[in-house]
C-alpha positions in Angstrom: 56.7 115.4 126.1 56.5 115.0 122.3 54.1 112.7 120.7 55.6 109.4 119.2 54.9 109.2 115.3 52.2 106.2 116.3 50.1 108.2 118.0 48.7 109.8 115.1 47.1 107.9 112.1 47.6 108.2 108.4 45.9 111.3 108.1 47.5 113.0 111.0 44.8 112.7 113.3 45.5 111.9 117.3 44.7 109.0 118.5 42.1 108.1 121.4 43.9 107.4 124.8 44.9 104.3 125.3 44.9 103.4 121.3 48.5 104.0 120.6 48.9 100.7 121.1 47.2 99.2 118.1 46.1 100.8 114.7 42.6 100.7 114.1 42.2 97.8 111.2 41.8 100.1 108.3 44.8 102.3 109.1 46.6 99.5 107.3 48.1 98.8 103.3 48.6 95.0 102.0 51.4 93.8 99.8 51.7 90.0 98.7 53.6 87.7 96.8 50.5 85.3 95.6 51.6 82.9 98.3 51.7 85.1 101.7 50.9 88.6 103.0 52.0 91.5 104.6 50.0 94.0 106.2 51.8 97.4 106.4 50.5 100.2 109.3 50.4 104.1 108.3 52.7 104.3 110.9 55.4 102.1 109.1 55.1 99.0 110.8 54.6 95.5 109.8 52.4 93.8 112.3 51.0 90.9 110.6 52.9 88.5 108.2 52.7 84.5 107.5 55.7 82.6 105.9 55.6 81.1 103.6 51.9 80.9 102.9 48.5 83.1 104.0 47.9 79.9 107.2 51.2 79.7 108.0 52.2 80.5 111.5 52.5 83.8 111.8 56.4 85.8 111.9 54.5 89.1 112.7 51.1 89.2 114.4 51.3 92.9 116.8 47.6 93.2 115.3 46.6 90.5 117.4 48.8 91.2 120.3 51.2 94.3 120.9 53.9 93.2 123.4 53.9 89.2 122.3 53.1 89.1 118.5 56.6 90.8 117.1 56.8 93.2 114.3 59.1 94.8 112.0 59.2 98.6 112.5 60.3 101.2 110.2 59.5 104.9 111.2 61.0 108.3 111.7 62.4 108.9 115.4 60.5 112.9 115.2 57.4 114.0 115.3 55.8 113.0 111.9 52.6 112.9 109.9 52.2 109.9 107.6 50.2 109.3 104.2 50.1 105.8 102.2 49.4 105.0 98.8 50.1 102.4 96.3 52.3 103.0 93.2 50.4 103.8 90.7 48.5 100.3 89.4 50.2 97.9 91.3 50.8 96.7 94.9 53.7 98.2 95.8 52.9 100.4 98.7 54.5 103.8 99.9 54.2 105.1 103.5 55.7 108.9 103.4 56.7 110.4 106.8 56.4 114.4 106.4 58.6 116.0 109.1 59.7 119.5 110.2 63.0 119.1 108.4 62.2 116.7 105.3 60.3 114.6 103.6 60.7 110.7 103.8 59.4 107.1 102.3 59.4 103.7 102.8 58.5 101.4 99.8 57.4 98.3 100.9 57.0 95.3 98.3 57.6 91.6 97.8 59.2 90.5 94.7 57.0 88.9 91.5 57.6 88.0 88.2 60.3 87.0 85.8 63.6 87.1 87.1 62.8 88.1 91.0 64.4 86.2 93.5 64.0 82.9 94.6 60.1 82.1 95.0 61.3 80.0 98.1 62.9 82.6 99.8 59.1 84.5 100.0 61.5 87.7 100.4 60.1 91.0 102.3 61.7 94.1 101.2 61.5 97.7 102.8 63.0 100.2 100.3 64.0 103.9 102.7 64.2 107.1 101.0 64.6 110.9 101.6 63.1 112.5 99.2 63.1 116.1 100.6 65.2 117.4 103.9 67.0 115.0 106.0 65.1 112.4 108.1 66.3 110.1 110.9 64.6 107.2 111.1 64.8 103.8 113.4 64.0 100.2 112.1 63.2 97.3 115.3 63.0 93.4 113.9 61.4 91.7 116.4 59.9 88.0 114.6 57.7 86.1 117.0 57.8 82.5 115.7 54.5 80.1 115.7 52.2 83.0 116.7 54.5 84.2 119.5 54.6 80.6 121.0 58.2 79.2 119.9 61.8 80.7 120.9 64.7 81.5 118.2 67.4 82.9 118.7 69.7 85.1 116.4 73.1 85.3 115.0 74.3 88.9 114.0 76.7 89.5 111.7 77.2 93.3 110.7 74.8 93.6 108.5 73.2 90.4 108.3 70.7 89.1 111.1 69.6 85.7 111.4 66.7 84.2 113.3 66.7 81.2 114.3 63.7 78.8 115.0 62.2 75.1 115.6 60.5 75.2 112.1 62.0 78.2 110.3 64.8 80.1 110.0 64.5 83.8 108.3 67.3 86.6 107.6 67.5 90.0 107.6 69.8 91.9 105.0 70.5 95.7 105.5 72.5 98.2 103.9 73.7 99.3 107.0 75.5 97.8 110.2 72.7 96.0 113.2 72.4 96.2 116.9 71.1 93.8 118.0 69.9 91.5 121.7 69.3 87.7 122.5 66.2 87.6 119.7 66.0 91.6 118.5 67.7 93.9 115.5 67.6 97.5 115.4 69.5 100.9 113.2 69.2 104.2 113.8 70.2 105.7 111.0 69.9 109.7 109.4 69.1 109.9 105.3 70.2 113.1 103.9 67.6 113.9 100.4 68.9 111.6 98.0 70.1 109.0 99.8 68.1 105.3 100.9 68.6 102.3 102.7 67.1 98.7 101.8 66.3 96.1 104.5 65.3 92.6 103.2 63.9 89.4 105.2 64.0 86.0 103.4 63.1 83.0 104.8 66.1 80.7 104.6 67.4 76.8 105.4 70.0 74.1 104.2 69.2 75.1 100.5 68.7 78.9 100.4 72.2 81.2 102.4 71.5 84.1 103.1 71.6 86.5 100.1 72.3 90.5 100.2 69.9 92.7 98.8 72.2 95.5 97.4 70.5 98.9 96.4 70.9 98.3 93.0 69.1 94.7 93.5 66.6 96.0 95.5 65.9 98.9 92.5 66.0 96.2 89.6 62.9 93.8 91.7 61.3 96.8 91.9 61.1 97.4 88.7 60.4 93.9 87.7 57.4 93.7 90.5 55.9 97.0 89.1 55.8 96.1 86.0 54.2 92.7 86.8 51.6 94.0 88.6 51.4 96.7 85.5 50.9 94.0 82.9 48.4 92.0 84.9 46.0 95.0 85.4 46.5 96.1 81.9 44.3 92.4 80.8 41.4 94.2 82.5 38.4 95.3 79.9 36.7 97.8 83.2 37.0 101.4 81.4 33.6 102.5 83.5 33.1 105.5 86.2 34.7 104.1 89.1 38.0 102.7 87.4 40.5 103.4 90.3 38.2 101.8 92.6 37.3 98.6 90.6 41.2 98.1 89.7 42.2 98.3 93.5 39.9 95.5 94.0 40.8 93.5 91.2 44.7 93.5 92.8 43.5 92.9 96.2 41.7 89.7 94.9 44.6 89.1 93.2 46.9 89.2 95.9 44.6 87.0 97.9 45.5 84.3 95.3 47.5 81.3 96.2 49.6 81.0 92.9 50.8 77.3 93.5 47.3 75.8 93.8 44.8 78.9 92.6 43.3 78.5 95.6 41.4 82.1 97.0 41.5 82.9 100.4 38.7 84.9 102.2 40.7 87.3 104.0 44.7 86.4 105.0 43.8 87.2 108.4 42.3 85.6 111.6 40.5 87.1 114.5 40.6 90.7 113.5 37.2 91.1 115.6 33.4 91.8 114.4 33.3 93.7 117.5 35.9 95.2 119.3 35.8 92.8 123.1 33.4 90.6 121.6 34.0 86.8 121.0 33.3 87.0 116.8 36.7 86.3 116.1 37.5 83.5 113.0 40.1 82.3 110.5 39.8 83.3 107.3 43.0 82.6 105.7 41.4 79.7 103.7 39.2 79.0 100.5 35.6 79.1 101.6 34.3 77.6 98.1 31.3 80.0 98.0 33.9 83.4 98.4 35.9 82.0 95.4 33.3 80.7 93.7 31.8 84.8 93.5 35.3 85.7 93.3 35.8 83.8 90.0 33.1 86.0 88.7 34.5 88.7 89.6 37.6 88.5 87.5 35.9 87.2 84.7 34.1 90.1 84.5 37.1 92.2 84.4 38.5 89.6 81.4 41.0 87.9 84.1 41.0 84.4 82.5 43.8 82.6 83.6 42.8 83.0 87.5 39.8 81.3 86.4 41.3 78.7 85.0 43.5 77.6 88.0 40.8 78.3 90.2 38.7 75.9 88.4 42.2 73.5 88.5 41.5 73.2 92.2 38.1 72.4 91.8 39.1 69.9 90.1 41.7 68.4 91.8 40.2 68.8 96.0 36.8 69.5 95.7 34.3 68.2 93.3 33.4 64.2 93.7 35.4 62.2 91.1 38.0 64.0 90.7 39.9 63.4 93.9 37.8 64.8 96.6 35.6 63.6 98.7 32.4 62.0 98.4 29.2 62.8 99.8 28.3 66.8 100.6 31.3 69.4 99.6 33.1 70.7 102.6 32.5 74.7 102.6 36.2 75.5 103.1 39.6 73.6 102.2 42.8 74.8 103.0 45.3 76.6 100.2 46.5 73.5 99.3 43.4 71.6 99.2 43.2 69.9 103.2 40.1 69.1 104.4 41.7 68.8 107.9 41.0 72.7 109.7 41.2 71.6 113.1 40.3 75.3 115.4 41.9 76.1 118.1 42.6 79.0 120.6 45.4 80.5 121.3 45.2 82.1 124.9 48.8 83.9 125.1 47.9 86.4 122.3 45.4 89.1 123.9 43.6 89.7 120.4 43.2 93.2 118.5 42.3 95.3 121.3 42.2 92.6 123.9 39.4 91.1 121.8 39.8 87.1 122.7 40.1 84.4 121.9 42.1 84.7 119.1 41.4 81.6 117.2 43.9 79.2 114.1 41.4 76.6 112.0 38.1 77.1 111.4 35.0 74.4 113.1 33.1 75.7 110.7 34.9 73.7 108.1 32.5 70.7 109.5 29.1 72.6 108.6 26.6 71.7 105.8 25.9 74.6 103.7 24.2 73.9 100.9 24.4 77.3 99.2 28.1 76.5 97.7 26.8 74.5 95.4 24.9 77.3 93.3 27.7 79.4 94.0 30.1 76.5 92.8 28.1 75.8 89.6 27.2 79.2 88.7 31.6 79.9 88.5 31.6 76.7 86.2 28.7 78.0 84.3 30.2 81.4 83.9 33.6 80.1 83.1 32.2 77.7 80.2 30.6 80.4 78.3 33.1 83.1 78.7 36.5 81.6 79.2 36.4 78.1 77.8 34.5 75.1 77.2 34.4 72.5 80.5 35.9 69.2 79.4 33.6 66.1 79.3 35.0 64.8 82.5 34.4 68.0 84.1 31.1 67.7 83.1 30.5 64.1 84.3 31.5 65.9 88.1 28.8 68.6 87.5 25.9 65.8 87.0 26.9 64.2 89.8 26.9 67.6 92.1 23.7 68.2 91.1 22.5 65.1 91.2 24.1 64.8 94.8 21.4 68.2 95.0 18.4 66.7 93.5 18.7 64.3 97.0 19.5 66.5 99.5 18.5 70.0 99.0 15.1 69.8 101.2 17.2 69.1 104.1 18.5 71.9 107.2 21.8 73.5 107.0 23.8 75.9 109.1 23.1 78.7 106.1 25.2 81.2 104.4 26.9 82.9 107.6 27.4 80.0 108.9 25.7 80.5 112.4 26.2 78.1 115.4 22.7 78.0 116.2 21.7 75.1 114.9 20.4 73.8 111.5 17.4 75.6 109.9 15.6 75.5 106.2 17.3 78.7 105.1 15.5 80.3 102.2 19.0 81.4 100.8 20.0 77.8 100.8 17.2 76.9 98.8 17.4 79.7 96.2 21.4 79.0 95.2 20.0 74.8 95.5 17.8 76.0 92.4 21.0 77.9 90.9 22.8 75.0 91.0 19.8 73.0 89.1 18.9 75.5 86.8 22.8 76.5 85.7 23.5 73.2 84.7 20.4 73.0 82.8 21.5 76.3 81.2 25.0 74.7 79.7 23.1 71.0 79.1 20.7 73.1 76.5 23.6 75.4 75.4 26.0 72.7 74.2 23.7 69.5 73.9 25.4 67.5 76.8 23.8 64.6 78.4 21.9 65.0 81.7 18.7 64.1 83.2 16.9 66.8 82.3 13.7 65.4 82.9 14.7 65.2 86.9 16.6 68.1 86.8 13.7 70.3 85.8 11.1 68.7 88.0 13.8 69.3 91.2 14.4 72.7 89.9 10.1 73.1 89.6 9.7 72.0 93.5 12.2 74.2 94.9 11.2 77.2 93.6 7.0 76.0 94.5 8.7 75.0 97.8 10.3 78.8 98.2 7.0 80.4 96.9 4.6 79.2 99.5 6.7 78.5 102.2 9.9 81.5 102.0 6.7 83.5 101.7 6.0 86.1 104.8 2.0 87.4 104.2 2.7 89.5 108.0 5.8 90.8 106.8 5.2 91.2 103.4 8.5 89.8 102.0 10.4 86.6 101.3 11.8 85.7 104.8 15.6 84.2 106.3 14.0 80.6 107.1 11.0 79.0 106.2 7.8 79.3 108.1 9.7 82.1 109.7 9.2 85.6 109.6 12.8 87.2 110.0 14.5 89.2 107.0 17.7 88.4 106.2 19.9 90.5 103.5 21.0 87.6 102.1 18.2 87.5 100.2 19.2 90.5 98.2 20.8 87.6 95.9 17.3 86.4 95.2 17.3 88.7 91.6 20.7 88.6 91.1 20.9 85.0 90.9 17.8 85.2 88.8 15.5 83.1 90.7 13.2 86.1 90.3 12.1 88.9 88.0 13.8 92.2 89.9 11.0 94.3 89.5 8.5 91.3 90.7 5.7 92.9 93.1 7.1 90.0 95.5 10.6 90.9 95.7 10.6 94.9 95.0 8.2 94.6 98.7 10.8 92.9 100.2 13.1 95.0 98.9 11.2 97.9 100.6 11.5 95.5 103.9 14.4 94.9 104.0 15.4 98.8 103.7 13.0 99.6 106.7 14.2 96.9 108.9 18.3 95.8 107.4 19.8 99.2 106.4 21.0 102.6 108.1 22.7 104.8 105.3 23.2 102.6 102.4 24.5 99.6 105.0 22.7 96.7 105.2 23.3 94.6 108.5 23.2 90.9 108.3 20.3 89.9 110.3 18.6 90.9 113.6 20.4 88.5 116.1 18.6 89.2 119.0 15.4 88.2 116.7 17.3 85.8 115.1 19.9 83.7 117.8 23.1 82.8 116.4 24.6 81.1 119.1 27.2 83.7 119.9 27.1 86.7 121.5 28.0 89.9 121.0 26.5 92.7 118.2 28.3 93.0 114.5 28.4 95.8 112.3 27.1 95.9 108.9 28.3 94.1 106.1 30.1 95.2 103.5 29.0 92.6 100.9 25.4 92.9 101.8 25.6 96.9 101.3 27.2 96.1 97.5 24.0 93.7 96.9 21.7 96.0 98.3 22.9 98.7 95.4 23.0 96.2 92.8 19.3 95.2 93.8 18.5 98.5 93.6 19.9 99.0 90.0 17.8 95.8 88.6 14.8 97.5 90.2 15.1 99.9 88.7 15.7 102.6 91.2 19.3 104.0 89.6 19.4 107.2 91.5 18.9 105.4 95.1 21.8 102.7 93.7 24.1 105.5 92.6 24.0 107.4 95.8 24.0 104.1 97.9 27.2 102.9 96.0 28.9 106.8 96.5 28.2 106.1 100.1 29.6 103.0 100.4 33.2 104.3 98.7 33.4 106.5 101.5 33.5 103.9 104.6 36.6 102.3 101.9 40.1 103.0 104.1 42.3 105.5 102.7 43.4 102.5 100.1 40.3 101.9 98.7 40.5 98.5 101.1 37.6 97.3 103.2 37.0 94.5 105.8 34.3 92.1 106.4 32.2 94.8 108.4 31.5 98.4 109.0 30.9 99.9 112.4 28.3 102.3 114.3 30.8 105.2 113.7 32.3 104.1 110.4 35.1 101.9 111.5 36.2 98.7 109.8 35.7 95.4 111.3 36.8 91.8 111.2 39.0 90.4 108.9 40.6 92.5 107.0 40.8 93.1 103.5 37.9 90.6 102.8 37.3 89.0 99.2 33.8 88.5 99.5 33.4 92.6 99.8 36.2 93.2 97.0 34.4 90.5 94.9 30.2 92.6 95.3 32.2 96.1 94.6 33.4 95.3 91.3 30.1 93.3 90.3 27.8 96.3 91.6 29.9 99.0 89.9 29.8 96.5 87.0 26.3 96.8 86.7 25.7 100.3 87.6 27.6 101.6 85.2 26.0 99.5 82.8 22.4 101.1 83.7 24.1 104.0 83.5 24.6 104.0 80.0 
């Protein structure tokens, strides 16, 4: 019997028995409209997609479950192998289907800039060509409302399909007559080279009809979308050795941008697992203020401005104390729009990626004291003062009381960094980004005279490091340690010298350094922690992660050790997916894991190529 196109991945490779049924996480392209995504298979199908925002409900979600989440297929009907890349310097993405008797392409993209469509509309287009040959292909709509949980129903009309909902309504324009069931669309259609077909989904209501996408209208927004994507890149001052690699981050982070709000999101998925079966399974479609916080650095870096600007705008407005959020200790995460509220729940009807359940919507962690966000929060605002511009005065009446709020509390247990469910500890890391937050707001006090305690500041930024010193401190392991008093490693400390708490090429840190590359990494990866030495509260293993294995090589580059770094960075590039995109984690065998793509890993690639190339020379 011939094979079905999805049996074989992008690069034409069979698939394991059973695994038709869901493409691995990496064999998967993202397109965006800076208010939702779209993640795109090699095999031409859309299996995950929120409207209208990254923690909306999802319309598409076959990643998380194959018969119940709905997806919008596009494929040829023979035997084909399939490659994926992205227009040159932007996010349009093109799946090509190579056949026996042609050659074919699907261009996948959602409008942006001047002169697109209607922002509400959050329209979805899928652009068909044959470019060689003839090529029959077959596209399937099949929207699953509210995560699969809520009925619609659908109205065809020729060429126009609309779906019908509680909460949402969303239509389907083609350049070509429907089929179509109680809830489903379908075409077969044949393309002869030269000749395409569009297919556009909109979300519509009371205020927005349904509007055709011509060929012609579908040709001029994607001309206008390339060449927005085109001019943003083109702000970026990165001309170093890995300049593809570096750019196809810098429009990932991008895309995981919330325009209306500037909010960043972590990853615009949810419960894509750290292990495939296992119970690791979160929401990340939210701004975890220490991910944008490292994010904002990111695209200064680069000499993206503006995104820190309306980043900071957020800050502004939801989080920091006195300027409409809350008081007391920050919340780690808010949602797009600034919530506090991220209620978690399960959703047993969706059998997760892989059967890997529970998939879960909200995030509990959203109630955890980490006290690390505030050296990652200050350390953006620091940054963004002395290369963007200056903070206003009532921005800087916020930051004293941050740190003053830090001054009180930074000697108390948190949940830490990755956020664990194991119960508060004295995590060293905590401390470390506690003295960032101090010492950074010293730093712009000095550098433009404003007024602060400095006298308390100073003395709180004195104890914590005294504290770290003699009681982070391992004399049986040799090496600063996850908790105090404790003696497990933890690669979080890898920030320790790039936050500058200490001198990279201190005896202290370059033998923990050496520890942590005994115990924490297998070919330039760096795992997390040792969970079983180190309880979590969950169960389950994890791979490696992704950000850890970028700060491990930009460790290595303020040590000193530039060969090690360079060959430990080359290494890393090649566990990328065929996009240049990476998840949250990296497997025994190389796969990608968890959430998926993941800003926090986008955000260490750029800063430790950043600083590579600059030891480079």
């Amino acid at each position: 019997m011939a094979e079905t196109p999805s049996e074989r991945n992008g690069s034409g490779e069979r698939y394991p028995p059973g695994g038709s049924r869901y493409l691995p996480i990496a064999e998967h392209g993202l397109i965006g409209d800076l208010r939702s995504v779209a993640l795109v298979g090699t095999n031409g199908t859309i299996d995950w997609y929120c409207c209208p925002s990254f923690d909306a409900p999802s319309v598409f979600a076959a990643i998380l479950d194959a018969e119940r989440g709905g997806s919008f297929e596009l494929t040829a009907t023979v035997p084909a192998r399939t490659k994926q890349f992205y227009f040159p310097d932007t996010n349009v993405l093109i799946t090509r289907f190579f056949t026996e008797d042609g050659v074919g392409e699907v261009q996948d993209f959602m409008p942006v800039g001047a002169g697109c469509v209607e922002t509400d509309r959050h329209r979805l287009i899928r652009r068909v060509l044959c470019v060689r040959g003839s090529i029959p292909f077959r596209v399937r709509v099949a929207p699953r409302f509210d995560y699969g949980a809520q009925r619609h129903t659908l109205r065809l009309l020729g060429d126009v399909a609309v779906f019908e909902a509680v909460d949402m309504s969303l239509a389907l324009t083609a350049t070509m007559p429907l089929e179509g069931d109680d809830r489903d669309v379908w075409a077969d259609f044949k393309l002869a080279e030269g000749e395409s077909a569009v297919f556009s989904l909109d979300q519509v209501g009371t205020e927005l009809a349904p509007r055709m996408c011509a060929r012609a209208e579908a040709e001029r927004q994607f001309e206008t979308t390339v060449a927005y994507w085109r001019r943003w890149l083109h702000a970026s001052r990165y001309r170093g050795r890995w300049r593809e690699m570096v750019h196809r981050s810098a429009l990932t982070l991008k895309l995981l941008t919330y325009a209306p709000t500037g909010a960043i999101v972590a990853a615009p998925t949810t419960s894509l697992p750290e292990q495939v079966g296992g119970e690791r399974n979160w929401d990340y479609r939210y701004v975890w203020v220490r991910d944008a916080a490292f994010c904002v650095y990111a695209l200064l870096r680069l000499g993206f401005t503006e995104e820190a600007e309306a980043f900071m705008k957020f800050v502004t407005q939801h989080i920091i104390p006195g300027a409409g959020g809350p008081s007391g200790p920050l919340q780690i995460m808010y949602g797009i729009d600034g919530r506090t509220d991220l209620p978690e729940r399960e959703l047993p009807h969706l059998e997760g990626h892989r059967g890997s359940a529970p998939v879960r919507v909200g995030n509990a962690a959203a109630d955890q004291l980490q006290l690390d966000i505030y050296g990652a929060l200050i350390d953006s605002i620091y940054l963004y003062d002395k290369w963007a511009q200056p903070i206003s005065s009532e921005h800087w009446d916020d930051v004293c009381s941050l740190v003053d709020w830090v001054c009180d509390h930074w000697d108390q247990p948190d949940e830490g960094v990755w956020e664990t469910r194991g119960g508060r500890k004295n995590f060293l890391y905590s401390r470390v980004m506690c003295w960032v937050a101090i010492e950074r707001a010293i730093r712009m006090a000095n550098r433009r005279g404003l007024p602060a305690d400095l006298a308390r500041w100073q003395r709180t930024r004195d104890t914590i490091y005294r504290r770290i010193m003699q009681r982070g401190w391992s004399d049986v392991r040799r090496a600063f340690v996850q908790h105090e008093d404790g003696d497990v490693l933890d690669a979080a400390l890898l920030m320790m010298p790039l936050a500058k708490f200490i001198a990279p090429t201190d005896p202290k840190w370059l033998s923990t350094l050496d520890a942590l590359t005994q115990d924490l990494v297998s070919d330039s990866l760096v795992y997390r922690y040792d969970p079983q030495a180190s309880p979590d509260g969950l169960r389950g293993d994890e791979g490696t992660f992704s950000i850890c294995s970028f700060w491990y090589v930009e460790a290595l580059v303020r040590a000193g050790r530039i060969d090690e770094a360079r060959l430990a960075f080359e290494k890393m590039l090649t566990y990328a997916n065929h996009l240049g995109l990476y998840a949250e984690e990296i497997g025994h065998t190389g796969e990608q894991q968890g959430n998926f793509p993941q800003a926090f890993t986008h955000f260490a690639l750029i800063s430790a190529a950043f600083n590579l190339d600059r030891a480079l020379g």
